[in-house]
N, C-alpha and C positions, 0 to 999 in steps of 0.2 A: 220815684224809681230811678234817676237820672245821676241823684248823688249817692243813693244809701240804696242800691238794688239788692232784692231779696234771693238769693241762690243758692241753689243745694248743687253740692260735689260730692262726687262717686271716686273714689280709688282702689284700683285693684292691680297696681302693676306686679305685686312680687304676690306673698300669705296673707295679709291682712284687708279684709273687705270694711273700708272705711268711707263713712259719709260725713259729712260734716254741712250745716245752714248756717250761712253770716246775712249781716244786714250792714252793706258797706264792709266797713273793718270792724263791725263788732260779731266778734262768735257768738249764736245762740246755739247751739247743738253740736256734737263731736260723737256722732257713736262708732267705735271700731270690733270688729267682729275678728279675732285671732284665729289661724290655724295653726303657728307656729310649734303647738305641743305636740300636735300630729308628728309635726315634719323632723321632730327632735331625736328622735329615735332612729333616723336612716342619717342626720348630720350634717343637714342641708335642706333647703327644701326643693321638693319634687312636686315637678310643675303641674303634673295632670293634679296631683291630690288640693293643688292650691286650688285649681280651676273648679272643680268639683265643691268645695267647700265657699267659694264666691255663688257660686248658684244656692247654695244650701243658706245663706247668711244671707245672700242681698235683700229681698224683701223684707225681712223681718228688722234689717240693720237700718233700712229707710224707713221703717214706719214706727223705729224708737226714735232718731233723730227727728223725726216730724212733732213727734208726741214731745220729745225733751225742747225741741224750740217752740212749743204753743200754738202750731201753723198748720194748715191745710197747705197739700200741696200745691190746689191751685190758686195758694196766695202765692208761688212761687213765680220773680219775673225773671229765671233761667234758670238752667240746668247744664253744669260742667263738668267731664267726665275726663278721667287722663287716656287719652289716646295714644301715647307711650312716652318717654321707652318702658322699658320693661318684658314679662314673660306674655308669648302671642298671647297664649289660651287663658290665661288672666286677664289679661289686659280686654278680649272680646267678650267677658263675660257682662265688663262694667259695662263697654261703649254698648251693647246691648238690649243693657237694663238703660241707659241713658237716654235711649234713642226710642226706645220704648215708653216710656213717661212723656219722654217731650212728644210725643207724635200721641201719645192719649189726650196730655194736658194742654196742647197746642202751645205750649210754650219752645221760645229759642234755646238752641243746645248747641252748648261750644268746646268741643275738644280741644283740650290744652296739655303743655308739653309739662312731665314731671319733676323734671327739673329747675323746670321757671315755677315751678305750685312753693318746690321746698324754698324759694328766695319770696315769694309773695307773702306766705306764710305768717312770717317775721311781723305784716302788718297788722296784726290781731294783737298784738302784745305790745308795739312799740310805734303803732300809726304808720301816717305813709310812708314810704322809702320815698330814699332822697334819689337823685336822678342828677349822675347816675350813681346804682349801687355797686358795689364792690362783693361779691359772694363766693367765699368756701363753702363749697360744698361736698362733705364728704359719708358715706353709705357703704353700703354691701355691695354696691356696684358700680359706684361713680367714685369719685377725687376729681373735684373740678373746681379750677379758679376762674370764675365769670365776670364779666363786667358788661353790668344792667344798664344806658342810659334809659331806656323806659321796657319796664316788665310784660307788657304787652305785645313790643314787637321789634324789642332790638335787645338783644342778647348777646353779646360777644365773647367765646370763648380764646382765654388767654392761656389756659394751661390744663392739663387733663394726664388721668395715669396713662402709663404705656402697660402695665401689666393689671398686677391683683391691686384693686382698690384696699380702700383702707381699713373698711369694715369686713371687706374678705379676709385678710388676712390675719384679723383677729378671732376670725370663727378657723381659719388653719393653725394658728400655732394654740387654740384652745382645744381643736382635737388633738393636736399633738401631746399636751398635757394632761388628755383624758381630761378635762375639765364641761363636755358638753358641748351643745347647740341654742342660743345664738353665742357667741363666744362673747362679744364685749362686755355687755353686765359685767359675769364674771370675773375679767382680767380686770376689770375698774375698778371692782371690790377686793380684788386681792392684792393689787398694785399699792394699795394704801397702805399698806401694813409690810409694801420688798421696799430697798432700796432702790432707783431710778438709775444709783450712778456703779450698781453691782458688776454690771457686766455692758460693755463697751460695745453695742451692735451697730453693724454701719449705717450709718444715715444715705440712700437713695437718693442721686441723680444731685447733691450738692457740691458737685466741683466747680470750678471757677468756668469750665467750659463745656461745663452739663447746662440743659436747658432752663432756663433758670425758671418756669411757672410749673415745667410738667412734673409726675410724679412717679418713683416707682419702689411697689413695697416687695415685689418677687424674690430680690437679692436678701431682703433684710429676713422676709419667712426665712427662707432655705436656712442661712446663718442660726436663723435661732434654732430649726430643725435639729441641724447639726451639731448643736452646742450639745442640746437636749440629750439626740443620741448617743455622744461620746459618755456624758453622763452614766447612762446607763449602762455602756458599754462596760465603763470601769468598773462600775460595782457602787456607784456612790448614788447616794440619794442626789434629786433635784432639787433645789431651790425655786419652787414654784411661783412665790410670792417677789422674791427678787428676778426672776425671769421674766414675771409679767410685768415688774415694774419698769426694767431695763427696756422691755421692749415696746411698751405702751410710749414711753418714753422718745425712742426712736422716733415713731411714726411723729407723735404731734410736734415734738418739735422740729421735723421737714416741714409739717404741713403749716406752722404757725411763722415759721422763716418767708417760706414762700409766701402766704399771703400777706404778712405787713411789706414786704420787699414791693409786691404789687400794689399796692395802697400807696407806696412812696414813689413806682415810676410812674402811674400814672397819676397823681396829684387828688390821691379821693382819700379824703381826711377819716373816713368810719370803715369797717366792716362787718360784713353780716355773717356768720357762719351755721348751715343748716342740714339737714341731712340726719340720719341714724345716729352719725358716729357723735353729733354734734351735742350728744347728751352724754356724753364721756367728762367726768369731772374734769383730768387733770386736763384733756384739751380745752375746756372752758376756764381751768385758773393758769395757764402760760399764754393761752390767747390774751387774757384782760392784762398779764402783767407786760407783754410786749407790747399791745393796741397805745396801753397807758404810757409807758415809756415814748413809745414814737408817739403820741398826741393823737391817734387814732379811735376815735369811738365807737365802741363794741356794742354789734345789736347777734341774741344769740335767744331765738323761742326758748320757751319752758321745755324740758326735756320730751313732755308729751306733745307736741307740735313738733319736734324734730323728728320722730319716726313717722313712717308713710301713716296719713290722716285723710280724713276726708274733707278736714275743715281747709287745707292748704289747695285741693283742688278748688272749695268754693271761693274762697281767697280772691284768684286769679281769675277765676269765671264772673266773680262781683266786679273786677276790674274792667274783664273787657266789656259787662256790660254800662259802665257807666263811662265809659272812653268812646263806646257808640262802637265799637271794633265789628268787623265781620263773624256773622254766625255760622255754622257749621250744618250740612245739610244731614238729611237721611242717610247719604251714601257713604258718610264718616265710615274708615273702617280703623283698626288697630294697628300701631308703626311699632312692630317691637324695639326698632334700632331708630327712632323720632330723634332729629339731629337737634340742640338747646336752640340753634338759631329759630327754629320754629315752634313759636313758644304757642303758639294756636292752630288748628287746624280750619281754616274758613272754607264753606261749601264752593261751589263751582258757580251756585247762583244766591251771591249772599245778598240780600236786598229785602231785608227782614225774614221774619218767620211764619207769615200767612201760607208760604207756599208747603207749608207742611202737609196739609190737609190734601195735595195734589200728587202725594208722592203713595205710589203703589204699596200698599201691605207685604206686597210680597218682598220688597228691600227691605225690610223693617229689621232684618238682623243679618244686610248683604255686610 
């Protein structure tokens, strides 16, 4: 159990209720349960309908991931749920279901933070991280450059957006296109066929005396906004394909500047980059041709490990159990706004998991 601990992870921080079993770093199971087609039609998603549709998937999502890893749940030796960030009433539907298994199965349960799962992740595909890691991380609601000396309980962040992350802003300039909900796919797919170098949009927060880790895409939406609307103002068709490529463009290369730049101040030869956006083709072929030119080694999950999973929760949960880390009591509740440095959530009386059995029914979903 000590090296290769068997855990099952719950994720529910945004639409998609996902479970995921590892054994150590090897994934046996990945089941995700989508709402996203629901939430396509309003252009965003809407938080009660996520939360509703987490109660409708959870059990059913945990007892295909059980069945696709071959395992009883009470072969399980813990149970790890993201306790945030993320949306509240999402977020309490997992730690719920989480807290519930483990107080049936008398197994230990440890709330972990979602953005230390998307840098654990990486271990299922590419073994351990090094220590420390270097992590881009960029999504629907985060841009963040982290730096891991150990994924369990030192997490340091070095630069983070000031406004719309990165994946926001590709689901804004793709309603502006009429192009749909989630917006990336799309502009990924269309981008390959515009020119990158069509239309000159500003790059965020890269002056000599701008911050040199944090990030901001608010400026670059509006501009394209604006481009768009002049467009149609005149009377001329848009160039859709060169608009997405132009500004797909933008964004990664801020985000692939910034992070070899931090690879090179602080002396960490790789980078991990993970998250939604992280399955964006062209930020995966400028990240490898800059990692490669500065001598930096590119570690980047398969694109299905980059969107919110439930295998990236168990990841991190297999960690802290074979690091012996503090486990997380009954009284676990949901941190919508969970800050990265706390990459677990440990009970008030961590000192194993026997005392489950002591703890009131009636907390069972305080």
């Amino acid at each position: 159990m000590a090296d290769e601990p068997l855990v099952l992870g719950i994720e529910t921080s945004c639409d998609e209720t996902g479970v995921g079993i590892v054994r150590g770093t090897t994934l046996l199971a990945d089941a995700v349960a989508s709402s996203v087609d629901t939430h396509a039609r309003f252009g965003g998603v809407v938080p009660e309908i996520a939360s509703r549709a987490h109660l409708e998937a959870m059990v059913p999502t945990i007892e295909r991931a059980l069945k696709d890893a071959g395992i009883s749940a009470r072969d399980l030796d813990g149970i790890a749920v993201t306790a945030g960030p993320g949306l509240a009433g999402a977020l309490l539907v997992g730690v719920s279901a989480a807290k519930a298994y483990a107080y049936a199965l008398n197994k230990p349960l440890y709330g972990v933070n979602h953005l230390a799962s998307h840098i654990c992740v990486d271990q299922l595909e590419h073994g351990p991280l090094p220590e420390p890691t270097m992590a881009l991380l960029v999504s629907g609601g985060h841009s963040s450059l982290l730096l891991a000396p150990d994924i369990t309980n030192d997490v340091r962040p070095l630069g983070a957006t000031i406004d719309d992350a990165a994946g926001e802003a590709f689901d804004k300039i793709a309603r502006v296109l009429d192009l749909g909900f989630p917006g990336g796919p799309v502009i990924d797919r269309l981008a390959r066929e515009g020119d990158p170098k069509a239309i000159a949009f500003p790059r965020g927060l890269s002056g000599s005396r701008d911050p040199a880790y944090d990030f901001s895409f608010s400026g670059l939406k509006t501009s394209v906004a604006r481009w768009i609307e002049a467009k149609r103002a005149a009377g001329e068709d848009v160039p859709v394909r060169d608009v997405a490529a132009s500004f797909q463009e933008a964004v990664v290369d801020v985000l692939t500047r910034k992070a070899v730049r931090a690879c090179k101040d602080e002396g960490v030869d790789h980078l991990m980059i993970g998250g939604g956006v992280a399955a964006n083709s062209r930020l995966r072929a400028l990240a490898e041709e800059r990692c490669e030119k500065a001598g930096i080694r590119l570690r980047v999950p398969r694109p299905g490990l980059c969107t919110d999973n439930g295998a990236m929760v168990a990841a991190l949960g297999a960690e802290m159990v074979a690091r012996n880390r503090p486990v997380s009591d009954l009284g676990l509740s949901a941190d919508s706004s969970l800050p990265v440095t706390e990459t677990h959530v440990p009970g008030a009386h961590a000192h194993g998991h026997d005392h489950v059995h002591e703890i009131s029914k009636d907390n069972l979903y305080s």
